[in-house]
N, C-alpha and C positions, 0 to 999 in steps of 0.2 A: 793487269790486262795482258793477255797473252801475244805472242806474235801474230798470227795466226789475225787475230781480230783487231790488230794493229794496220795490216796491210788491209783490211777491210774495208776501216778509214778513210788510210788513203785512198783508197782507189773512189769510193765515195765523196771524200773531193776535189778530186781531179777531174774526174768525168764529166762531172756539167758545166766543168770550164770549159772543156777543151770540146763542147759542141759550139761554143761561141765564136770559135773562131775556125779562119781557112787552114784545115790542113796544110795545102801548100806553102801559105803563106808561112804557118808556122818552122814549117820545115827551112826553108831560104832563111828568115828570121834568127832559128838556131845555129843555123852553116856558120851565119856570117857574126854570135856570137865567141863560138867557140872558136872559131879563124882569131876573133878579136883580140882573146884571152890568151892562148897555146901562143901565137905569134910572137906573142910581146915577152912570154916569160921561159927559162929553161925547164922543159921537165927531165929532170934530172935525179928527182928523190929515191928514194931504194925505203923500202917498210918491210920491217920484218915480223910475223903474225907467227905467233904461238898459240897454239889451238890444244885446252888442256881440258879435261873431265871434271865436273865442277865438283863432285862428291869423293872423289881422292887425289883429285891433282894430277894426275899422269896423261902425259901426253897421249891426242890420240890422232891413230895413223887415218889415211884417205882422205882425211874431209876435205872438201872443195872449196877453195876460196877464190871470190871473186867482187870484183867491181860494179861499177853503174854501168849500164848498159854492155854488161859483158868485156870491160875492155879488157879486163886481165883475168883468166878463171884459169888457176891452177892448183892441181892435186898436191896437199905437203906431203913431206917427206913420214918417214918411219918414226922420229923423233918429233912428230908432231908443229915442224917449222915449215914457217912458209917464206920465201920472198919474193917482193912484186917490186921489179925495177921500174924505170924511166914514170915513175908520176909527177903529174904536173901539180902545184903548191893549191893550195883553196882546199874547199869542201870533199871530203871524199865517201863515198854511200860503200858501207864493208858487206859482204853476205858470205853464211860459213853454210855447208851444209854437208850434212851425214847421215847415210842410211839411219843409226842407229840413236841420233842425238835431235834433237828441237833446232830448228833454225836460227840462225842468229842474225840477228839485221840492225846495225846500226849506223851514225854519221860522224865524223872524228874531219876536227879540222887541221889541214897538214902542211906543215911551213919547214920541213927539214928530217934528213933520214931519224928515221926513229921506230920503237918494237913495242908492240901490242901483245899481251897478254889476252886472252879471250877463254871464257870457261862456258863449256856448251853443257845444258843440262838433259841427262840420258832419256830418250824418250818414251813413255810410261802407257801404260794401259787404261784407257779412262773408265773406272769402274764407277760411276756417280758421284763426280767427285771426289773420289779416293784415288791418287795418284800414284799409281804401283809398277813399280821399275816389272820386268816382264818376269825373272827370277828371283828378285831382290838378291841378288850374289857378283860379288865382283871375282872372276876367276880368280884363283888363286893356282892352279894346279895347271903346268903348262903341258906337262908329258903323259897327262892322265886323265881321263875323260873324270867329271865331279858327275856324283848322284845329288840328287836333288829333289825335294818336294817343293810344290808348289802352292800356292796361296788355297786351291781349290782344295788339293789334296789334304792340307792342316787343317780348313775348315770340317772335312769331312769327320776327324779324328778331335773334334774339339772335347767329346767325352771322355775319350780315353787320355792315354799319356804319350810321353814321346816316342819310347820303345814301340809303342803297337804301329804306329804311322813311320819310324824307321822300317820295322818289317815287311814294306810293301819294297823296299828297293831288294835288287838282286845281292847276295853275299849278305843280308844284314838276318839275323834271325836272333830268337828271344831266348833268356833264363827266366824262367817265372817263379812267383811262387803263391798258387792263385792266381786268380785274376787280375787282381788291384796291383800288383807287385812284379815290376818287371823290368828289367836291362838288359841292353842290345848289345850281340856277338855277334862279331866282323871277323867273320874269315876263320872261326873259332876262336878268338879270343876275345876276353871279355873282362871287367871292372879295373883297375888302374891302367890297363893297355886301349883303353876305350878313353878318350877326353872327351867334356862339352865344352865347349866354349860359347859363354854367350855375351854379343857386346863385346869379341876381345879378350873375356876377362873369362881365365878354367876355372869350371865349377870346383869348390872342392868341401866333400862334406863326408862321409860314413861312407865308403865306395866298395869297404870292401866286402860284403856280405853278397850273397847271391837274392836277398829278401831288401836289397836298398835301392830302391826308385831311384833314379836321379830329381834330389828337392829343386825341381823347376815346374813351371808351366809353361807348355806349349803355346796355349792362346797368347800368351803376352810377346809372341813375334809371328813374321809372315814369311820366313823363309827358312831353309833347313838345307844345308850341305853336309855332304859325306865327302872327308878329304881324307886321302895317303901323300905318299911320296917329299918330295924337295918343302912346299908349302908348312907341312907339320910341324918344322922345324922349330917353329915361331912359338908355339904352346908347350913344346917340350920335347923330349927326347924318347922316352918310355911307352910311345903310344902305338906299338907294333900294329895293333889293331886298324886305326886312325883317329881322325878326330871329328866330333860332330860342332858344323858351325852352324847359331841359331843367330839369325839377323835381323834388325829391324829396320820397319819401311822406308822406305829414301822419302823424305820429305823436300820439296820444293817450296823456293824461296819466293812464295805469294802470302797474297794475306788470304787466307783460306781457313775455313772452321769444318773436318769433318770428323766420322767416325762411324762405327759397326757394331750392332747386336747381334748375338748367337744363342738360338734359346733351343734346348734340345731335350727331349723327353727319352727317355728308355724302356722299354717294357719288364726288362729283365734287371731287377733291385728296383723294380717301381720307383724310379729316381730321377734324375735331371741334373741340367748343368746351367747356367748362366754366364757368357763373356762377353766382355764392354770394352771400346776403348773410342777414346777420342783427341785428335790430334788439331792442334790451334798454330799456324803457321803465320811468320810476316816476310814483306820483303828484304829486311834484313838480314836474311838468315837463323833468327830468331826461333825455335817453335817449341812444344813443349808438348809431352804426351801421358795421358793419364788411362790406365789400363787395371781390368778386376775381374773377379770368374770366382763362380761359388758353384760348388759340384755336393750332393747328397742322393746316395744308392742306400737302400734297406738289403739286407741278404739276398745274393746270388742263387739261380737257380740251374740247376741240373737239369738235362730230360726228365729223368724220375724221381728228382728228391730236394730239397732244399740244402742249398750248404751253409750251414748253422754258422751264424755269427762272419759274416763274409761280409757285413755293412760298413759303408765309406762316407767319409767328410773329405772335401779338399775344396779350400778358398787360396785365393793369393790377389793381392793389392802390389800396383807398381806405379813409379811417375818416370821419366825420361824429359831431363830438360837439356838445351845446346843448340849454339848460335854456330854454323860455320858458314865461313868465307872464303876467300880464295887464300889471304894471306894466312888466317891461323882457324885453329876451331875449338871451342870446346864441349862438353857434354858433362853431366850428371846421371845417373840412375838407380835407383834405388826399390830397393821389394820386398816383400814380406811373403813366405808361402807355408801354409801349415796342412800337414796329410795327417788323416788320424785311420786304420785300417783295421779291421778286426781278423784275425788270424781262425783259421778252420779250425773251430769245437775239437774236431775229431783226430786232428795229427796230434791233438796230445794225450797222452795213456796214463795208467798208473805204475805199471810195471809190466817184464820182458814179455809177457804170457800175452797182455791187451797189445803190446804194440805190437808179435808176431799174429794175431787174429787180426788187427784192422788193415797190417798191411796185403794179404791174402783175403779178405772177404772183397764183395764188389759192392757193398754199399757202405756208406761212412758207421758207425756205430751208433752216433748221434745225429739224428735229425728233427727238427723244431719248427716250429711255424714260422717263419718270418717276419723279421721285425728290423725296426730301425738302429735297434741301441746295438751299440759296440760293447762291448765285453770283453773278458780277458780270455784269452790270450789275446794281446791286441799290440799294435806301436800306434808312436805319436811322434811325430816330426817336423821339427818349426826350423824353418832358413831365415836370415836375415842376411840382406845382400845389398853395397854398398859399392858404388863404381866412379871412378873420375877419371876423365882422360882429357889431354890436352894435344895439340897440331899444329907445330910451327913450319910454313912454308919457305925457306929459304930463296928460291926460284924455282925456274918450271923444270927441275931435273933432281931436286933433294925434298927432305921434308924430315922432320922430327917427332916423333910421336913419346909423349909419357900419360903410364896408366899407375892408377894405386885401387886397388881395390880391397876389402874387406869383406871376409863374412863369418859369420855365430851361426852355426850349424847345432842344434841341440836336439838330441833323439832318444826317448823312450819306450820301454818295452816292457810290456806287462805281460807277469804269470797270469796261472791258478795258484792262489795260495790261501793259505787257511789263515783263519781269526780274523776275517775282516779286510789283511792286506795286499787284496786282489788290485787294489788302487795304488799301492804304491808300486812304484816300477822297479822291475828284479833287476833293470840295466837302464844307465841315465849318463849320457855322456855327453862334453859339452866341449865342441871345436869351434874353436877362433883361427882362421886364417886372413893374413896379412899377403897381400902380393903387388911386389913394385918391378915395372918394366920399362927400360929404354930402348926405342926402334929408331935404327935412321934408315930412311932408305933414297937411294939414289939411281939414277941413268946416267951411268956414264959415256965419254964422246963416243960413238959407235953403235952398238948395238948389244950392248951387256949393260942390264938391273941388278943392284943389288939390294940386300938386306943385312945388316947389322944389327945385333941388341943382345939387348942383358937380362936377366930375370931374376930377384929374390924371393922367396918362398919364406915365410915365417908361420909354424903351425902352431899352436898349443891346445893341448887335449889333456881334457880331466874328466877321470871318473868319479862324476857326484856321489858324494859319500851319504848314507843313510837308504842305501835299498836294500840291506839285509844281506848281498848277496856279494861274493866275490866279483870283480868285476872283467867282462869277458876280456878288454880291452883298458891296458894298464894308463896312466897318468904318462904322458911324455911330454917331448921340446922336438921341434923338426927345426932342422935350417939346410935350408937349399937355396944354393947360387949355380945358375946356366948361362954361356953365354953363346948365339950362336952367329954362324955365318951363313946364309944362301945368294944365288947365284942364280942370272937366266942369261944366254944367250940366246937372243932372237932376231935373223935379220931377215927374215919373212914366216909366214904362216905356215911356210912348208917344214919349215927346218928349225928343230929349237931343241937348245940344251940346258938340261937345270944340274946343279951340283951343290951342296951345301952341307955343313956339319956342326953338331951342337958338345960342349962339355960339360956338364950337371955335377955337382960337388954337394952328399947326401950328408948330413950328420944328424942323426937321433940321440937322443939323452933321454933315457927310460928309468922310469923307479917302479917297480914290479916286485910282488909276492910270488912265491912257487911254493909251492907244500915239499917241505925236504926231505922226503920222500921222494917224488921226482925228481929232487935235483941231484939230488943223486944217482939214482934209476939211471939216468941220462948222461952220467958219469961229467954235467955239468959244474961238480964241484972240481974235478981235476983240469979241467981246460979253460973256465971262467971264473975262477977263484979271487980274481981282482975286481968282478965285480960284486961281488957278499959285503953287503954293509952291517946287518947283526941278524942273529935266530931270536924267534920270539918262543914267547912259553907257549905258543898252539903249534907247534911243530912246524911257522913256517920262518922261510927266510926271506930277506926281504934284500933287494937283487938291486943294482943301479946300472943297465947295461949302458957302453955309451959304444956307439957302432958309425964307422964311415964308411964311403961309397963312393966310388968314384965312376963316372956313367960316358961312351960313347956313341952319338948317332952320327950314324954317316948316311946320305941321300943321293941320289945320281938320277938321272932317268933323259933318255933321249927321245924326241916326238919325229917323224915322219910324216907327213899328207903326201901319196900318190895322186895323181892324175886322175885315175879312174872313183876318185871320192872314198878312198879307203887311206886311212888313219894308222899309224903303227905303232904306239909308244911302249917302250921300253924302260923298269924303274929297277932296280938296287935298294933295300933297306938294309943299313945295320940298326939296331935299337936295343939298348940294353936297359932294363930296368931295375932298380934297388928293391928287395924284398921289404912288402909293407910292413905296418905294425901288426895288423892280423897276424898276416903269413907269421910270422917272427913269434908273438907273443901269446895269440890268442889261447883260453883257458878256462872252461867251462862251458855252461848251456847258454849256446844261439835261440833266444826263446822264441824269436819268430820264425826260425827253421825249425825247431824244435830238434837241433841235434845238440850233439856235445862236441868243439873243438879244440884241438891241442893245435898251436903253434909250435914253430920249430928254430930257435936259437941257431943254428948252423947253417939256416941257408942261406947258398951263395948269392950274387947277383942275375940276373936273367939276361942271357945275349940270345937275339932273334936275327938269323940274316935271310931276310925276305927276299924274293924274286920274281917278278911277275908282267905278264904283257897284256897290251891294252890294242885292241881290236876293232876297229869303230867304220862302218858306213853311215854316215847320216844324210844322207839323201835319198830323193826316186822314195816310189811306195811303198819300197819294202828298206827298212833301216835295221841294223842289226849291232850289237856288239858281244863281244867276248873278252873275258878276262881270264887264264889259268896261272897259276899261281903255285910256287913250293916253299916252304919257309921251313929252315934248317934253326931250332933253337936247343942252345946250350944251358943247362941247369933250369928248366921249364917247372915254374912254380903249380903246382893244382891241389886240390881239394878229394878226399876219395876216403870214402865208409872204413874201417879197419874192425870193427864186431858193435857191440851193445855196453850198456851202463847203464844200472840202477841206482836214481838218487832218491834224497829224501823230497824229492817233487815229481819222481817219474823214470819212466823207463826211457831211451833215448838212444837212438841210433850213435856209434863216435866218428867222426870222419877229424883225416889227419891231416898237414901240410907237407906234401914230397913235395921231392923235384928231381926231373930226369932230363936227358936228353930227347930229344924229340924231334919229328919231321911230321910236317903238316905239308898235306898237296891238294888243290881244290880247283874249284871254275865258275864262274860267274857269267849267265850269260842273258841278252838283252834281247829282245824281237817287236818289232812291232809296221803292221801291213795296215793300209790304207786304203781298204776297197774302194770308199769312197772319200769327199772329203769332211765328211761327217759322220764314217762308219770306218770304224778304228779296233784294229785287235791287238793286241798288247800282250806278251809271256815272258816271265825272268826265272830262270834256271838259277839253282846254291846247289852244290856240290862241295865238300869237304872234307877231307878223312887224315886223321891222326895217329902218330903209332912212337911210343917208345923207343926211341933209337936201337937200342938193346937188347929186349927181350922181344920187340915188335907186336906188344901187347898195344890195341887199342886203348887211347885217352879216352876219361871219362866226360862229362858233358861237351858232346861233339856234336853238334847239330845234323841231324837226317838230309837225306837227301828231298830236296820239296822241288815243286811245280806249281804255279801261279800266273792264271788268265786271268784276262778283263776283254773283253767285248765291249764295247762303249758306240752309241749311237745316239746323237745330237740330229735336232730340225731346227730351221730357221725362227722358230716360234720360242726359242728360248729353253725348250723343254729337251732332255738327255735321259739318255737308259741304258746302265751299265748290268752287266750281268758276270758275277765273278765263280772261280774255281780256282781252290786250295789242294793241289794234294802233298801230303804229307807223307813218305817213305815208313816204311817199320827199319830201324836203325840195325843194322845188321853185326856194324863194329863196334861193340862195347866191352871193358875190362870184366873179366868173369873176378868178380872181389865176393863169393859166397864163402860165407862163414860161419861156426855155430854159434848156438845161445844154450841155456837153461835155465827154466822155472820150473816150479812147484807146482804140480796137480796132483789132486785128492791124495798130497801127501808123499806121494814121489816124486824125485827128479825127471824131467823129461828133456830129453837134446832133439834141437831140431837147428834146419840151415834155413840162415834169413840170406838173400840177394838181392841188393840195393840198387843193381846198376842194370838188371835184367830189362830189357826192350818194351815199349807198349808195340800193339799193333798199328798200320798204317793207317790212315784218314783221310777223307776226301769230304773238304765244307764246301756247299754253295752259297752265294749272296749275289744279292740286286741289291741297287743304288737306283731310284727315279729321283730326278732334279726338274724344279718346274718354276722358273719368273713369273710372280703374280705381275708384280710394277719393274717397271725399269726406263727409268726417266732420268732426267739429266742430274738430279739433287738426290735421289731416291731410288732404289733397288731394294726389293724385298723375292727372296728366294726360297724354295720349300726344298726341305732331302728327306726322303723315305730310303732310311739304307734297312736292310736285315742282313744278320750275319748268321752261320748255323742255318739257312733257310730250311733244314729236311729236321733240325732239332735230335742231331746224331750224338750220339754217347759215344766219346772219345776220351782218351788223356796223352795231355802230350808229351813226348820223353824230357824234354826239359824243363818240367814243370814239376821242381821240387815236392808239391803235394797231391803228385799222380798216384801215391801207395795208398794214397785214403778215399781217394774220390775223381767223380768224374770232374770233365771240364763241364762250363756252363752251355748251356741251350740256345734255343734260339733266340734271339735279342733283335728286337727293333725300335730305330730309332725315327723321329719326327725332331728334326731341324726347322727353324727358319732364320735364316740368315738376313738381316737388317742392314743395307748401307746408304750412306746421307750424305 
């Protein structure tokens, strides 16, 4: 029973008593009670009231505390303390109250000085019974405004992935590859500089490829943060980028049974999605959550043509159990998620002559009817992900956090290949990572928070033997140990400093083939000759590199609020990052890019020092923010075409592993006006441009300059109408990397220049969103979305969408939601 209908009660029976009798009299009655009682005894007691956040412990500032009949109501302090002197011994009626928290009303009987602990519960948005904190996000970031999606916002995106619903915040944009196949770039960087953390707990699985989704699903949480600065410190060190936090819903300690349907049809792959969950709460703290989603598209469709073999599978099943209290907490979680995606017919050739014709024609080579079955070229990716954490509360100023997580990351990839073994997979690799971490954190006396903790990293990866095929990605050992420190001083809202720093200790043990040929080439036998363990009789050698790393992040950032509602924060990145196993080792055909990579033995590690300022009104009609930013990095790892290769499966673009110096400078920026209070216009500005320290050659996959509206207009009837605009820039700074080839035609050689990095044109999508409440009643809410995307079904491709040389992007799409809650 709620508070709320608690006082109900009372007041229900109180009322028909107290027409029984004479006011007056009652009044003279009570004088000459309380004269009775006060007279005879001292009050003399002192209570001191700690008022703490029931879902992290952390004290919280303003709330009001006060007595029966008002005798004492006072505002606590910054640390969340309160004290009320001169009380008299007996019965005392407590009431806590906070803009932002549920009321608290209780009766405590009081015989001598003594301190109450009180934990107020955040107060939540009542969605039919689903009890939804208003961001589900506990700040983390004190000198930096957080991006954020919201509960409507991930429902909107329940077909797609996370990347596409990252895309709507300002600085985040996409590497594609296809439709089905995508990861988010912040600020231009992108795969190990990019973290997920879900739960606490960094994803870690195949990250380094521009064609590896992050193996998650979106539906299985209700909130989504975008963090930089002092906060990251906690996940790692290497994340120049940021990190994305995915959260799950704060659940309240009643005994409540609810949960949400999301069933969503697509036009476009004639397909659909299904997500479920449902959450079983007690008043103990107790509650337990069961959560699933099965997603099925046939072939993607073009304005003008089908793109063959584009069909998708993606299920995932998950549980979430954990009881917390005030004094300690724990949780459970555990998932299963498997994507299986079929790779475009047409980005693979047979030799240099097919791949210079499909990458210069404007239609794909191959196109088919559409159909469900997936085909080779195609991947297969199964996560299994396992989570414990534990919260021991010391008192209302410390607290102890340990996590262990595990997960089996196993991913396949399939050719074309002759006699049948189209089924077996040309690359089969199977990561096991272990991760243990210790967090304390404390408020000490004053006005400074800290953080402490520790992290081990244990990886192991093997390339499954029996795919016929060299493997792109050798057999290794990872161990990484970090441990970090951060830091807040905050003695009001106006004025706040963060500083913090992390040390990361990398060691790799690698057992790798080279063709000795190359190792030589590379003049790798004269500089690494300690690692050759024997030459076999196929001309290779077989390499045992063992490599360490030594990593520092440093953090700073100071926050300002003026008077006039203008915000100033100020941050400092250093972040250095160890060169992956890709970068390092990789060797052979990416079969779902369909290129050929070489990794590079010699690279250094990656220092990034970031700088950038934080610009925020958020009040009155018109709110605004901005972000510009420069980032000065040393030995800068990328990706970039160097000519062609013909094998005995195909002709193949080859991109290499450099690294240079580099300076990245960009802007980020936020708008959003209020005509009315139900008629909302919303625009986020990404700007960013990169360039080679040195040669001041443009970086390659640098995201365009874009522009991004929403018009949004709600009535009281429950019903909304959004109306959006994407424009998308033609990329003007690109490395010129043109190079020749030669094939055979009728018998002669011919030379021609293939350009892999050359610009598409600009673009501009439209889309609507209609949102319309059939039901919406106290147990029950059923909600309809009509979004289209593409609404004009324009023929574009986009520059960072690895398989723009062969084809367009898809058409118009429309989708039919309804959204189910109980």
């Amino acid at each position: 029973m709620g508070v709320s209908n608690g006082l109900k009660r009372l007041n229900f029976l109180w009322k028909p008593s107290l027409k029984l009798f004479c006011p007056k009299c009652l009044a003279v009655f009570g004088a000459v009670c309380v004269c009775d009682k006060t007279c005879a005894q001292k009050c003399d007691i002192n209570l001191e009231v700690e008022v703490l956040n029931q879902n992290d412990g952390t004290p919280i500032n303003d709330a009001i505390v006060s007595t029966q009949n008002e005798d004492h109501e006072i505002k606590n302090s910054n640390q969340g303390t309160t004290i009320i002197e001169k009380i008299c011994p007996g019965n005392l009626q407590l009431t806590i109250s906070h803009p932002h928290y549920e009321v608290y009303l209780s009766q405590y009987s009081i015989d001598s000085d003594q301190t109450l602990k009180i934990e107020l519960i955040r107060k939540a948005i009542e969605l039919n019974a689903v009890n939804i904190e208003q961001f589900l996000h506990r700040s983390q970031s004190q000198t930096l405004s957080e991006k954020i999606l919201t509960q409507s916002q991930i429902d909107a995106y329940a077909h797609q992935n996370i990347s596409d619903a990252l895309s709507t915040l300002s600085g985040v944009s996409m590497i594609r590859l296809g439709n089905e196949i995508s990861k988010p770039i912040i600020h231009g960087m992108y795969g190990s500089r990019v973290a997920i953390v879900a739960d606490g707990h960094r994803l870690s699985d195949q990250e380094w490829g521009a064609d590896h989704s992050p193996s998650i699903d979106l539906n299985a949480f209700q909130g989504v943060q975008l963090l930089k600065g002092v906060s990251t410190l906690k996940y790692g060190g290497d994340t120049s980028g940021g990190i994305i936090i995915l959260n799950q819903s704060i659940v309240k300690p009643i005994d409540s049974l609810y949960g949400s349907v999301s069933i969503v049809g697509s036009s476009n792959g004639l397909g659909g999605s299904l997500a479920s969950r449902i959450i079983k709460s007690y008043p103990n703290g107790f509650h337990f959550k069961i959560n699933g989603s099965y997603k099925k598209t046939r072939d993607l469709i073009a304005p003008d043509y089908t793109l063959s073999n584009t069909a998708s599978s993606r299920q995932n099943v998950g549980i979430h159990i954990a009881k917390k209290t005030m004094s300690n907490s724990w949780e459970f979680t555990g998932s299963v998620f498997q994507n299986e995606i079929g790779i475009l017919r047409a980005a693979h050739t047979g030799n240099v002559r097919d791949l210079i014709i499909a990458i210069n024609r404007n239609r794909p080579w191959l196109i088919e009817d559409p159909t469900f079955e997936i085909n080779s070229p195609s991947q297969m990716v199964t996560h299994y992900s396992a989570l414990g954490k534990y919260s021991k509360r010391f008192d209302s100023t410390s607290k102890l956090n340990l996590l262990y997580g595990f997960q089996h990351n196993r991913r396949k990839e399939f050719d074309i290949r002759r006699a049948g073994r189209s089924r077996i997979p040309s690359l089969h690799l199977r990561l096991i990572t272990q991760n243990i971490s210790i967090d304390y954190d404390w408020f000490s006396k004053g006005f400074w928070h800290f953080n402490l903790g520790t992290t081990i990293e244990l990886q192991d990866n093997e390339a499954v033997p029996g795919t016929g095929v060299s493997p792109l990605i050798p057999d290794y050992f990872k161990y990484k140990m970090g441990s970090y420190i951060s830091s807040t001083y905050k003695k009001n809202n106006d004025l706040i400093f963060e500083l913090g720093a992390r040390l990361d200790y990398d060691h790799l043990d690698v057992k790798k083939f080279y063709q000795l040929k190359d190792w030589e080439n590379r003049k790798y036998n004269e500089k690494y000759s300690h690692f050759e363990i024997r030459k076999t009789a196929s001309s290779q050698i077989l390499t045992n590199p063992e490599l360490d790393f030594w990593s520092l992040a440093v953090n700073s950032g100071v926050y300002k609020n003026f008077k006039s509602n203008i915000s100033i924060g100020f941050n400092y990145i250093l972040s250095q990052r160890a060169p992956n196993v890709a970068e390092l080792f990789s060797d052979g055909l990416h079969h779902s890019l369909a290129t050929i990579e070489q990794g590079n033995l010699e690279l250094p590690k990656e220092s990034v020092h970031k700088t950038l300022i934080d610009i925020n009104k958020n009040s009155g009609k018109l709110q605004w923010g901005i972000t510009p930013y420069v980032t000065l990095a040393k030995n800068y790892i990328y990706l970039q075409p160097i000519g062609t290769i013909t094998t005995i499966r195909g002709a193949f673009p080859v991109w290499e592993y450099l690294s240079s110096d580099a300076q990245f400078w960009g802007v980020d920026a936020d708008l959003e006006y209020k005509f009315k209070s139900n008629m909302i216009y919303q625009s986020t500005v990404s700007f960013v441009a990169a360039n080679e320290s040195k040669t001041k050659n443009p970086l390659i996959d640098i995201p365009p300059f874009s522009l991004n509206q929403r018009m949004n207009y709600r009535t009281k009837s429950d019903f909304s109408f959004q109306v959006t605009s994407d424009w998308v820039a033609k990329q003007s700074r690109y490395p010129e990397t043109t190079f020749k080839s030669s094939y055979i035609q009728d018998g002669q050689f011919v030379q021609t220049e293939i350009n892999l990095t050359s610009p598409v044109k600009s673009y501009h999508l439209l889309g609507l969103e209609i949102r319309k409440k059939f039901i919406n009643k106290e147990n029950l809410s059923i909600e309809s979305r009509l979004g289209v995307r593409n609404l004009m079904n324009l023929s574009y491709r986009e520059y960072l969408n690895r398989l723009r040389y062969f084809s367009d992007d898809i058409g118009r799409t429309i989708e039919l939601q309804f959204q189910i809650d109980f």
